[in-house]
C-alpha positions in Angstrom: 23.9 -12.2 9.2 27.1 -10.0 9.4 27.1 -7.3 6.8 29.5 -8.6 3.6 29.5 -6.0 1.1 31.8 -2.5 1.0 30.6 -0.6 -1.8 26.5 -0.2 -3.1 25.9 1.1 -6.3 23.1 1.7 -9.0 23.8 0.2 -12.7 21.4 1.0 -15.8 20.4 -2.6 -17.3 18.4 -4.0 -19.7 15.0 -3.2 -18.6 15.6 -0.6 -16.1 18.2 -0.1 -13.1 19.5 -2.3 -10.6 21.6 -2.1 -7.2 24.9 -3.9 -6.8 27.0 -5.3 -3.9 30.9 -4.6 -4.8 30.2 -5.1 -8.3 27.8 -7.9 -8.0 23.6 -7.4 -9.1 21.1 -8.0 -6.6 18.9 -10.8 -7.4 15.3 -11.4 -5.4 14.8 -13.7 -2.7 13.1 -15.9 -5.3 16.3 -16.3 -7.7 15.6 -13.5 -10.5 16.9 -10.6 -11.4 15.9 -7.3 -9.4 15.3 -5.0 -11.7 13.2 -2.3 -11.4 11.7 0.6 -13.9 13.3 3.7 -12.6 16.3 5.4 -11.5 14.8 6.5 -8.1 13.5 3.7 -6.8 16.6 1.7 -7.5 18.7 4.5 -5.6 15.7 4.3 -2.7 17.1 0.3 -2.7 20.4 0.9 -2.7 20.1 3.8 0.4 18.5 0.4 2.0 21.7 -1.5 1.9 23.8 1.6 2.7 21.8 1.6 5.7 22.2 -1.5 7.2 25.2 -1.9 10.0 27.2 -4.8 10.3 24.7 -7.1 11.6 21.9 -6.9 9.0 18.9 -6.5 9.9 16.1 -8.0 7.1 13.2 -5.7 8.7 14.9 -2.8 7.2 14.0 -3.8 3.7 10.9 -2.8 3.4 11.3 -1.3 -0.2 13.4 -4.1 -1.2 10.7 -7.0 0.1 7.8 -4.5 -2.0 10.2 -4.8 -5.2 10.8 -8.7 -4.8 7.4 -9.5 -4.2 6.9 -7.6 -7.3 8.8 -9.2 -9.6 8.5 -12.8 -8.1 5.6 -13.1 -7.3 2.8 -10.4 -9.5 4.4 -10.7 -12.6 4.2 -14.2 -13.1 0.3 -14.1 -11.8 -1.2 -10.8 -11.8 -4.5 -12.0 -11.5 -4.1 -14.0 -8.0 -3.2 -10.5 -6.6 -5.9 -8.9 -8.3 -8.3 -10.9 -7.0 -6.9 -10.8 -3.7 -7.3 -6.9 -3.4 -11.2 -7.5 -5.2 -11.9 -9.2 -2.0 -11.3 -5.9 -0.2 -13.7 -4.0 -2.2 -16.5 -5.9 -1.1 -15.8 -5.6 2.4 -14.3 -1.4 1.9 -14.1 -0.1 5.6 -15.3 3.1 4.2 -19.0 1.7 3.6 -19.6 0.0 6.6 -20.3 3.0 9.0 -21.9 3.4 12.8 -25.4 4.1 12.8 -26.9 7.5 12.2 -27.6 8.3 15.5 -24.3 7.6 17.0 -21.6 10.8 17.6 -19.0 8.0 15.3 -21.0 8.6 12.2 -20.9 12.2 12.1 -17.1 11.3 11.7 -17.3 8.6 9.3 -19.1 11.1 7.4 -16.8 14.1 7.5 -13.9 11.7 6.7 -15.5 9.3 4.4 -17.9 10.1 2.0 -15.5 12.7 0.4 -13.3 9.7 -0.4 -15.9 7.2 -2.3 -17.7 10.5 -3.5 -14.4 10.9 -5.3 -13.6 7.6 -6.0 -17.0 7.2 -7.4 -16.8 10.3 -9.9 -13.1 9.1 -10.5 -14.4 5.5 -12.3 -18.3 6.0 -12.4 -19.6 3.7 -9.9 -22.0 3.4 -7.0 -20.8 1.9 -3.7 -23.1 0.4 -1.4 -23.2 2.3 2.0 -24.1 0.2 5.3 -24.9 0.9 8.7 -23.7 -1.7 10.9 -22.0 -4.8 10.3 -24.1 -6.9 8.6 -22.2 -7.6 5.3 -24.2 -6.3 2.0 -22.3 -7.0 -1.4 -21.3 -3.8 -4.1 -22.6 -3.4 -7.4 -21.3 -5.6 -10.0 -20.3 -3.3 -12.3 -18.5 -1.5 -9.4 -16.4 -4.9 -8.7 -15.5 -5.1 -12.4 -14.6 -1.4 -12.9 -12.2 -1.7 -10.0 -10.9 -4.8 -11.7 -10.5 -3.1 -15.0 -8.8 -0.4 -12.9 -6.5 -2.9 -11.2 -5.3 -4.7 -14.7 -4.3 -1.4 -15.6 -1.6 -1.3 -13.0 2.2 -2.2 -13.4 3.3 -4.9 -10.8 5.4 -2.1 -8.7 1.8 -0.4 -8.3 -0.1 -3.9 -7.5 2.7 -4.4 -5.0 2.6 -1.2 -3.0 -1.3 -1.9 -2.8 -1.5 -5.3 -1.7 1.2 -3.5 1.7 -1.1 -0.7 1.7 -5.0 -1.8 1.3 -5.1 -4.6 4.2 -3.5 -2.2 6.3 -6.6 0.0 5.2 -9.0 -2.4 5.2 -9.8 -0.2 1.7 -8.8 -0.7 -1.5 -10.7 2.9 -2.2 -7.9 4.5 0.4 -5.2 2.6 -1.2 -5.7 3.5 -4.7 -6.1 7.3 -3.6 -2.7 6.5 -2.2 -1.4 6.1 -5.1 -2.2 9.2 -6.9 0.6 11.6 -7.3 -1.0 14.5 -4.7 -2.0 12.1 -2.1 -2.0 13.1 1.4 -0.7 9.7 2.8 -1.2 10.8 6.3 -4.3 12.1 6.1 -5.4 8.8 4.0 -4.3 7.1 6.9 -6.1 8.6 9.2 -9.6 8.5 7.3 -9.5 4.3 7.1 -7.9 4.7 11.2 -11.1 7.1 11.7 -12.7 4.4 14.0 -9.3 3.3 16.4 -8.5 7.2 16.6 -12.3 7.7 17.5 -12.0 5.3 20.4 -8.7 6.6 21.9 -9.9 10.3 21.5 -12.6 8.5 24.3 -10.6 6.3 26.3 -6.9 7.2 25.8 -4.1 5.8 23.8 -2.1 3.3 25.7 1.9 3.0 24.7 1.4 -0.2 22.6 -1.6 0.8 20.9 0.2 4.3 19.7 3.2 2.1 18.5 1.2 -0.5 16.5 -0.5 2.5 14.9 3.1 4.4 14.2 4.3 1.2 12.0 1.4 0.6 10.2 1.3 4.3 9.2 4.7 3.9 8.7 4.4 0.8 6.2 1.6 3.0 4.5 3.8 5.8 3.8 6.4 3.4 2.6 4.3 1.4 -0.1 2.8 4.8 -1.2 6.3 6.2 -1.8 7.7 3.1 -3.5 4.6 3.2 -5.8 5.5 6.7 -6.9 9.2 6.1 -7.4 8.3 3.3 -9.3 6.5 5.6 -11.6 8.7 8.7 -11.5 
């Protein structure tokens, strides 16, 4: 698609602040209106569309595709997200560790139990550690604290988490993600402990160091969009 707008702006509207094509409001790929609580994550949208050249290129919206998938699709069912990042909490990368013996779990351990050890003082609850694969459920007051947690959260917030906890495979690293101080980067590398453990051994080959660059990339990005959401 050839680029078809001169001027990008940011408009205060009911509700918030949206971004405008030579005059025009932006509406999300599902038909509604893309508005969007503060002034600085409606400028981070608009930089989006100053960005593009004159073929436009859709995989340079990441903020815009968070903010749509917002607003179309959390809003009008919270819970089906909700319940979609639950099912990372019972599966948390962060309690499914190498076996004592192995070199690995000295890692996992230096990296990892700092996080739920926080996480756990943050919302009083217990999570299950496991050595090996072999699937053990969490607590159930754990699962419903994180749900209570989770209801708590605007749709901008539930957004950034559903972009940031599968690429975790932790919804405990995603919600620290979230937290105003958050070391995104180091976050990262904590849930990537095991992939960074093997190519410390082995190597990195080009692709493998790529794939990791874009979904720390994508990390970063949801993070920030959650904060300017809040700002």
């Amino acid at each position: 698609m050839k680029r078809f707008w001169k001027e990008v702006a940011v408009e205060a509207t009911e509700g918030g602040f949206r971004v405008t094509l030579d005059g025009r409001p932006i509406r999300t790929q599902g038909g509604g209106a893309q508005v969007v609580p503060t002034l600085s994550l409606a400028e981070a949208l608009a930089e989006e569309w100053r960005g593009q050249g004159e073929e436009v290129d859709p995989a340079r919206f990441v903020l815009r595709d968070m903010a749509d998938f917002a607003i179309d699709q959390v809003r009008p069912d919270r819970a089906a997200t909700i319940a979609e990042l639950l099912g990372y909490a019972e599966t948390d990368t962060l309690c499914y560790r190498a076996d004592p013996e192995e070199h690995l779990y000295r890692r996992q351990l230096e990296l990892w139990e700092p996080l739920l050890a926080s996480a756990e003082a943050r919302w009083g609850v217990h999570f299950t550690r496991v050595s090996g694969i072999l699937h053990r459920p969490q607590p159930e007051a754990t699962i419903a604290r994180l749900q209570g947690v989770l209801e708590g959260l605007d749709e901008f917030s539930l957004a950034a988490l559903r972009t940031m906890t599968p690429i975790a495979a932790s919804l405990t690293v995603a919600l620290a993600a979230l937290e105003d101080s958050a070391d995104t980067q180091a976050l990262f590398a904590a849930a990537n402990c095991e992939q960074d453990w093997q190519a410390e051994l082995w190597g990195w080959d080009l692709e493998a160091e790529n794939a990791r660059a874009r979904r720390l990339s994508a990390f970063e990005a949801a993070a920030a969009f959650a904060r300017m959401a809040k700002a």
